[in-house]
C-alpha positions as CSV (number, residue, x, y, z in Angstrom):
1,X,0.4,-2.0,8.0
2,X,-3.1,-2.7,7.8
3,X,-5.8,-1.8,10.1
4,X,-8.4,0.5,11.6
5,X,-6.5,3.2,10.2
6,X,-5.4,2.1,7.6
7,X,-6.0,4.2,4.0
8,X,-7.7,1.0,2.3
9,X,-10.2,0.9,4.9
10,X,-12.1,3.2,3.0
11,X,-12.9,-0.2,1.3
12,X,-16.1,-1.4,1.7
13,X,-15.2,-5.6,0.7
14,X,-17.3,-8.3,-0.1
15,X,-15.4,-10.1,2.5
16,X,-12.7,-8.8,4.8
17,X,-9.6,-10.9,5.7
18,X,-7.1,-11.0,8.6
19,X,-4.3,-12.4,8.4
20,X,-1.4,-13.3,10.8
21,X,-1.1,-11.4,13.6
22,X,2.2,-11.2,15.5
23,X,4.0,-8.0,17.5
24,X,4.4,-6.1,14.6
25,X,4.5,-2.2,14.2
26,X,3.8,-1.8,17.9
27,X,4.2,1.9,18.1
28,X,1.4,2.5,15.8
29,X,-0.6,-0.5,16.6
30,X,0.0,-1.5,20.4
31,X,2.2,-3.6,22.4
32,X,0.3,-6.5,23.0
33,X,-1.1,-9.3,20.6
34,X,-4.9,-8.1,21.8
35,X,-4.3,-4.6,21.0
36,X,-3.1,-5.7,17.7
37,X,-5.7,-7.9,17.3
38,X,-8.3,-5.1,18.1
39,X,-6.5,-2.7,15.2
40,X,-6.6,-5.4,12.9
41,X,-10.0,-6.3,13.2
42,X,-10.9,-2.6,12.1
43,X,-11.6,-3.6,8.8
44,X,-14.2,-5.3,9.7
45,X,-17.7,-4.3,8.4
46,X,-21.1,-4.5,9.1
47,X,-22.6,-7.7,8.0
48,X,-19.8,-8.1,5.6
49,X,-18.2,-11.5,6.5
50,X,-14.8,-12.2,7.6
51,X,-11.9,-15.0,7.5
52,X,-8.9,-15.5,9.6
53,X,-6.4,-18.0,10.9
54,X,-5.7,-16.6,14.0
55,X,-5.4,-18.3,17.5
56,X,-6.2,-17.2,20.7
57,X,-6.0,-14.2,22.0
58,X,-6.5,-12.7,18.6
59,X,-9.2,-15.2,17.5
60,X,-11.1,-14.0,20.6
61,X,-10.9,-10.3,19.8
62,X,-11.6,-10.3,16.6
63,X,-14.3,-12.5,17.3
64,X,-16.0,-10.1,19.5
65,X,-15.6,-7.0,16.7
66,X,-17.2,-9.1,14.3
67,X,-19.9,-10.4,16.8
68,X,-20.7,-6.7,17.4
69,X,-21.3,-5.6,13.8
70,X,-23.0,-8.6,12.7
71,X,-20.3,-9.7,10.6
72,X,-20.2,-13.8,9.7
73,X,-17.0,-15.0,10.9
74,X,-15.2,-18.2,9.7
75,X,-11.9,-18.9,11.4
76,X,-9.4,-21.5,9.6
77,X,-7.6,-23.9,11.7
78,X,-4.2,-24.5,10.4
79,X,-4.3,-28.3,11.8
80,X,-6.3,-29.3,9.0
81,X,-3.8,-28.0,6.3
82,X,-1.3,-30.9,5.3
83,X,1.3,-29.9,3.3
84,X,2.7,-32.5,1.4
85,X,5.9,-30.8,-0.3
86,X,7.5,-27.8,0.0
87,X,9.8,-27.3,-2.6
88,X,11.8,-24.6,-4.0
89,X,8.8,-23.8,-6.3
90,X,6.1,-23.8,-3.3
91,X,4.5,-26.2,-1.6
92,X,2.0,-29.0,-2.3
93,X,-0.9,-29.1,0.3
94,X,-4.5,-30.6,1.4
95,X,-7.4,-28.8,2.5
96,X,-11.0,-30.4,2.6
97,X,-9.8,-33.4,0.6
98,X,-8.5,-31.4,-2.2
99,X,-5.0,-31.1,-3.9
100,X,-3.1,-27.9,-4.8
101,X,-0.4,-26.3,-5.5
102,X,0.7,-22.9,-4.6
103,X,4.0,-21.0,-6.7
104,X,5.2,-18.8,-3.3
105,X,7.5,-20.9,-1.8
106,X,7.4,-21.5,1.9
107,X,4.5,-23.2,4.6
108,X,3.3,-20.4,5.3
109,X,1.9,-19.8,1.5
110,X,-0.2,-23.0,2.5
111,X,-2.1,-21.4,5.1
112,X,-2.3,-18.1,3.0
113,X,-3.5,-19.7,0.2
114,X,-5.9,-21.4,2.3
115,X,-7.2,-18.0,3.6
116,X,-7.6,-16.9,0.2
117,X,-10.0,-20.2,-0.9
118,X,-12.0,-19.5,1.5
119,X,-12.5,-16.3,1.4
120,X,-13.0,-17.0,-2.8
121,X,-15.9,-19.1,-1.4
122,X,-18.0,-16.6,-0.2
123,X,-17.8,-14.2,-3.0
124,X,-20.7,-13.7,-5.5
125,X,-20.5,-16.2,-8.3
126,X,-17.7,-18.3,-7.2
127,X,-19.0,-21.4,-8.8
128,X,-19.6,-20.1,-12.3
129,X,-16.4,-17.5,-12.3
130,X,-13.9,-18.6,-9.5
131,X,-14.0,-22.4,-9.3
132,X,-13.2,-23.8,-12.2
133,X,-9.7,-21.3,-12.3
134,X,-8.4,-22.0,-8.4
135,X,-5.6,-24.8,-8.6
136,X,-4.1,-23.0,-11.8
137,X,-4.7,-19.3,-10.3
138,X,-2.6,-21.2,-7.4
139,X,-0.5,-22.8,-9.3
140,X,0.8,-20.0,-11.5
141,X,0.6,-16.9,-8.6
142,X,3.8,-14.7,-8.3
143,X,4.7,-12.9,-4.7
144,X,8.0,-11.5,-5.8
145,X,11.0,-11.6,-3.0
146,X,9.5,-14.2,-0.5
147,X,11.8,-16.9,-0.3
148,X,12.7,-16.1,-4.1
149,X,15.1,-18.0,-6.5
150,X,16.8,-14.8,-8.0
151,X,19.4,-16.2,-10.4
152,X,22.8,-17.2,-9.4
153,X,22.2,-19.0,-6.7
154,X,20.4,-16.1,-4.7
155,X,17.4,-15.8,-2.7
156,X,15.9,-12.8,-2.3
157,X,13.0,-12.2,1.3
158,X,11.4,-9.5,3.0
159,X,11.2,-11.4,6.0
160,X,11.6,-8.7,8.8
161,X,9.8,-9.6,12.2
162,X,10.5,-12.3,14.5
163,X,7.7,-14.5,14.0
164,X,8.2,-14.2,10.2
165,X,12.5,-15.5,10.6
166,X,10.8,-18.5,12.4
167,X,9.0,-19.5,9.6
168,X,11.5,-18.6,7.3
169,X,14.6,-20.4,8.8
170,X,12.2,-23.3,8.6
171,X,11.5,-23.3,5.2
172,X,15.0,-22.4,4.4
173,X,16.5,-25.5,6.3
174,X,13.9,-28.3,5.2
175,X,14.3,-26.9,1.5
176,X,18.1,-25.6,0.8
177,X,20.0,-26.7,4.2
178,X,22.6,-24.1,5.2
179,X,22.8,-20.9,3.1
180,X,25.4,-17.6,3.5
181,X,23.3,-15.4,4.7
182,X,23.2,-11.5,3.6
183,X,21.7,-9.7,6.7
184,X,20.3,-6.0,7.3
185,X,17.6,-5.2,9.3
186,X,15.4,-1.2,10.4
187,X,16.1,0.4,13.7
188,X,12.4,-0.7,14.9
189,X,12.6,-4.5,14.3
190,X,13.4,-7.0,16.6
191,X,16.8,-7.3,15.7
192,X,18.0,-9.5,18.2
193,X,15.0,-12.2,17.8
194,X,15.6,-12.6,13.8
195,X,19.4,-12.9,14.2
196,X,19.4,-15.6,16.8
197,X,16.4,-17.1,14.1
198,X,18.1,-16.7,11.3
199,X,22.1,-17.8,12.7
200,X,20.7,-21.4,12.8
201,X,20.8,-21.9,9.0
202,X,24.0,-19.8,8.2
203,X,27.2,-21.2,6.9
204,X,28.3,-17.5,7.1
205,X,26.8,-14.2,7.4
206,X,27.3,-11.0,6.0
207,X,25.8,-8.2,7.8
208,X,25.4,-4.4,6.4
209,X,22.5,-1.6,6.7
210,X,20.2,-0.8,3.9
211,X,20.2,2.5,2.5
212,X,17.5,4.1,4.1
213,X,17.0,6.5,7.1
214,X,15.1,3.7,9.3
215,X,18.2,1.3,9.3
216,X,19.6,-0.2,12.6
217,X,23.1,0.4,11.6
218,X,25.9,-2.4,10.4
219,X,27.5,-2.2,13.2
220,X,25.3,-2.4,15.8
221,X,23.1,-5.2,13.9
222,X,26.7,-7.0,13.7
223,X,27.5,-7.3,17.3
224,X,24.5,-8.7,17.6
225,X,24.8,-11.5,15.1
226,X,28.3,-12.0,15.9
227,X,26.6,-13.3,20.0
228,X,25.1,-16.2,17.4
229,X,27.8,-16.3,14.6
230,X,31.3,-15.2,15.8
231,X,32.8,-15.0,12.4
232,X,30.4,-12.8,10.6
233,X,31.5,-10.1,8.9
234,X,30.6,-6.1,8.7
235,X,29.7,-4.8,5.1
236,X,29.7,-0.8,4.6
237,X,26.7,-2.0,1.7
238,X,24.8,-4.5,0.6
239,X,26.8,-4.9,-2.4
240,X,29.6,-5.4,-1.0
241,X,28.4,-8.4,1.1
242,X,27.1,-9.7,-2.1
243,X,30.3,-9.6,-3.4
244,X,31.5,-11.3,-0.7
245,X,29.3,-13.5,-0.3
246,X,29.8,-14.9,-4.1
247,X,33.6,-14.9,-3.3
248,X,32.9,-17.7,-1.0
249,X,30.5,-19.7,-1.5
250,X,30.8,-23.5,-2.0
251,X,29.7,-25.0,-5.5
252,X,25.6,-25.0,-5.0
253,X,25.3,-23.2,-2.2
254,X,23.0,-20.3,-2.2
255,X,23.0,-16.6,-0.5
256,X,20.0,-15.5,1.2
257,X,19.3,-12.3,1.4
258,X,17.0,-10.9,3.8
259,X,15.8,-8.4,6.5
260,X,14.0,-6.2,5.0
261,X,12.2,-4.9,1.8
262,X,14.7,-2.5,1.3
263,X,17.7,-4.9,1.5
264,X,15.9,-6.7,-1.1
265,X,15.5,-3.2,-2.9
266,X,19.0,-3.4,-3.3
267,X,19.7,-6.9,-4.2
268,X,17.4,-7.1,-7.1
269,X,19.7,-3.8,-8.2
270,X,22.6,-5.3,-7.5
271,X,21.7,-8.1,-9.3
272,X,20.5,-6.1,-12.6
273,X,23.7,-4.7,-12.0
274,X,26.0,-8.0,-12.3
275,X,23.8,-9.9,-14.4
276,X,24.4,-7.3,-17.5
């Protein structure tokens, strides 16, 4: 989860980076944006510069860690990102003037992507070794199962907090439209934000639990999709509201499946599966 405590703290970086911070594993990490913030900014070092994107009140606290060990701080400001296309295959942005592309589909890999240039930037040797390899690096990158194009029409996302099915619904609407959506979520995640996020771009959903001991259960997950999409439906698996899911579909339209990284455990499986 990243952090203070975190094992790959141990780390001593030639830069440190901090990425989005929302209300994310708040029994380890605290229940407010600033406590997160404060966990977060643990990685920080002394005098070993840092980059994030983060607004206030997270910009202000990891602003003072860094302040306190000496640590050179650039923070990104997401306004001057333009993103140009987002398609299927990830989107086409502007930063400083320049052009690239990134190969993770979804905004957000903009502003990621953005994090990582800059970042590159104050490395040792960037011009000679980094430069000249950026847009292709970029261009060519692989994040398996966000916002993936699986075969068959499927899409395959980790997507599990609220903030995250904001962005996601998003990308999924301005890119595909409506999708059947293949839903599971873990007992400790907002369930009830990321359904009412996710019921906006849903034809039809198929709810289940993925195998694992953290799982909010189908049921319980289902009456709560069902306040956003009356007709969805219960699955005892995932593989069953695959099948379903295929049954119905219209010619071209795709299934998302999403939730969590174990539902998308279980997808890629099923799909090795039905693919043979």
């Amino acid at each position: 989860m990243g952090g203070r405590f975190d094992a790959t703290n141990v780390i001593v970086p030639e830069v440190s980076v901090i990425g989005n911070i929302s209300l994310e594993h708040t029994a380890f990490l605290g229940d407010t944006i600033e406590k997160i913030a404060f966990e977060k900014a643990g990685i920080i070092k002394h005098r070993i510069p840092c980059v994030t994107m983060n607004p206030s009140p997270a910009k202000d606290v990891i602003a003072d860690v860094a302040r306190g060990l000496d640590s050179k701080l650039t923070t990104l400001d997401p306004n001057d990102i333009e993103v140009l296309e987002n398609l299927p295959t990830g989107p086409k942005f502007r930063f400083k003037g320049e052009v690239y592309r990134v190969s993770i589909p979804g905004r957000i890999s903009a502003k990621n992507a953005v994090l990582a240039l800059s970042a590159l930037e104050l490395l040792s040797g960037y011009q000679e070794r980094i430069f000249p390899y950026l847009k292709e690096g970029l261009a060519t990158v692989r994040w398996p199962c966000r916002l993936e194009p699986r075969g068959n029409g499927i899409l395959v996302d980790v997507t599990h907090t609220a903030a995250g099915s904001e962005a996601l619904a998003s990308d999924v609407s301005e890119i595909y439209g409506k999708v059947i959506l293949v839903f599971g979520i873990l007992e400790d995640k907002d369930a009830e934000q990321v359904c009412r996020n996710l019921s906006g771009i849903a034809s039809a959903a198929f709810v289940t639990a993925p195998s694992c001991e953290r799982a909010k259960s189908a049921e319980e997950t289902h009456r709560i999709m069902k306040y956003y999409l009356p007709d969805a439906e219960c699955c005892g698996s995932v593989a069953e509201a695959l099948d379903k899911a295929v049954k119905v579909r219209k010619l071209g339209e795709r299934i998302l499946v999403t939730g969590s990284f174990y539902m998308a455990e279980e997808a890629l499986q099923w799909l090795n599966r039905t693919s043979q």
